[in-house]
N, C-alpha and C positions, 0 to 999 in steps of 0.2 A: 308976922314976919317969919315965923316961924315953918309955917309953910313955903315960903319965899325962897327959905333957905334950906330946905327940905328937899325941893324942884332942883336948887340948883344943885346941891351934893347929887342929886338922882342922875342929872344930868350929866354932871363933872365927873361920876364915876362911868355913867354910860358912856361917855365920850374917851374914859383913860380905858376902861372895858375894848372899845373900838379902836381904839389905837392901839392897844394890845394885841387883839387881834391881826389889827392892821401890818404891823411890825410883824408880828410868827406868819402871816402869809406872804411876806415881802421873804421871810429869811429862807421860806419854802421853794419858793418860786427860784431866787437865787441858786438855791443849790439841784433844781432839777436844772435851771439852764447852765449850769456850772456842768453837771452833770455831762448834758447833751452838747456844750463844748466839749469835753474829754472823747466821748465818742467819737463827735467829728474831727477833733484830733489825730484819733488811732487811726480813723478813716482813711484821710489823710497822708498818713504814714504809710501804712497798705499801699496805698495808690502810688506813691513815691516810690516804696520798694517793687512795686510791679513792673514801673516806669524803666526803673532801672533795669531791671531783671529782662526786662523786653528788648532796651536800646542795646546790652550785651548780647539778646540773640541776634540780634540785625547784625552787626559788628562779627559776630561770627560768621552768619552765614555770608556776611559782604566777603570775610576775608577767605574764608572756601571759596566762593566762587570765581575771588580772584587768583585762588591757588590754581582753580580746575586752570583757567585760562592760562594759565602760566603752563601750567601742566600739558594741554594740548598743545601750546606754542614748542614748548621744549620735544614734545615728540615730533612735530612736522621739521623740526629745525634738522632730530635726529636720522627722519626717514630721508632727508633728501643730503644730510652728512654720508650716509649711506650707500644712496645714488652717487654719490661723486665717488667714494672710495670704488664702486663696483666698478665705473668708467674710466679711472685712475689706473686698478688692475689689470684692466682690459689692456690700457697703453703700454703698461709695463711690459705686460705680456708679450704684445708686438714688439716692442722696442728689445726685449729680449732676442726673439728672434731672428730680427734685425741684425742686432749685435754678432749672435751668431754665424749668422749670415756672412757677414761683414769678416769673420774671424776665419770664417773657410776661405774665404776669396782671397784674405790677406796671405794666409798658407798657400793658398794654390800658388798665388803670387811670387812671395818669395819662396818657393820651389825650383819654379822654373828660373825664376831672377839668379837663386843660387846656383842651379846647375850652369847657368850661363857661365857666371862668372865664376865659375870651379872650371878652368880648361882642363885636355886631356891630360897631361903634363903632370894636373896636380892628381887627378885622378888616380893615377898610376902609380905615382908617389906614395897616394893613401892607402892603395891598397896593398903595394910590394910592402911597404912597413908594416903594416899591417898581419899581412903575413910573416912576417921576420920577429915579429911577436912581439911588438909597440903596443901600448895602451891608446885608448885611445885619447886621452887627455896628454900624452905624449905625443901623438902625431898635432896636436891642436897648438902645441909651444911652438915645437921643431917649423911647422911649415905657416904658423900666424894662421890660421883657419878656426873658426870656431866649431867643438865639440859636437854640437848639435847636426850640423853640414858634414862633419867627418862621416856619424853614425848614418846620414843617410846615404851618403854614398856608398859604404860598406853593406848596409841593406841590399840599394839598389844592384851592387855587386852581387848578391846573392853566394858569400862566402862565410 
């Protein structure tokens, strides 16, 4: 028995020997795959921050591009702001003219309307006064005539 028991210690040690083993190559393995998740981890992470770092350029160049377009909209808006002001001037222009126009004709107008109704009467009146050394915003009280009417009849007197 002595052998019996000899076999079996040999055994029971080979078998705790192998478990031993067994166990330090378990604790091995674990920590390379321990390991090789940490990497893949950091991987991971990387790729995440890349992600990111990528979807902020799109995001940029999205919102450039939609600046550019703003950008040409706002200058086609300005070049034809432009056109109108030039076409606007133009009218003004004419319309000034016009006005003008409109401003002699009205003079011509009341010139002759005036001298109408300035008879000889008063004509004679404006100017004997006149000469008897009246102002002329005196002869305009005295005979109801306005000022302006007086000076051109004294003009047109040529006195």
């Amino acid at each position: 028995m002595d052998k019996n028991l000899l076999i079996t210690i040999i055994i029971f040690v080979g078998l705790s020997f192998f478990m031993l083993l067994l166990f330090f190559y378990i604790l091995k393995r674990d920590k390379e795959i321990e390991q090789k998740f940490e990497a893949f981890e950091l991987s991971l992470e990387e790729i995440n921050k890349e992600i990111f770092d990528i979807k902020k350029m799109t995001e940029n160049i999205e919102s450039s591009e939609k600046l550019e377009k703003i950008e040409r909209i706002i200058e086609s808006i300005v070049d034809d702001i432009r056109v109108i002001e030039k076409k606007n001037l133009e009218i003004i222009d004419s319309l000034k003219e016009d006005i003008e126009n409109l401003k002699f004709k009205l003079q011509k107008n009341n010139l002759t309307e005036m001298t109408k109704i300035i008879n000889k009467n008063d004509e004679e009146k404006i100017i004997n006064l006149y000469k008897n050394g009246y102002s002329i915003e005196e002869i305009s009280k005295e005979l109801r005539i306005p000022a302006g009417e007086i000076e051109l009849i004294i003009k047109f007197s040529s006195i």
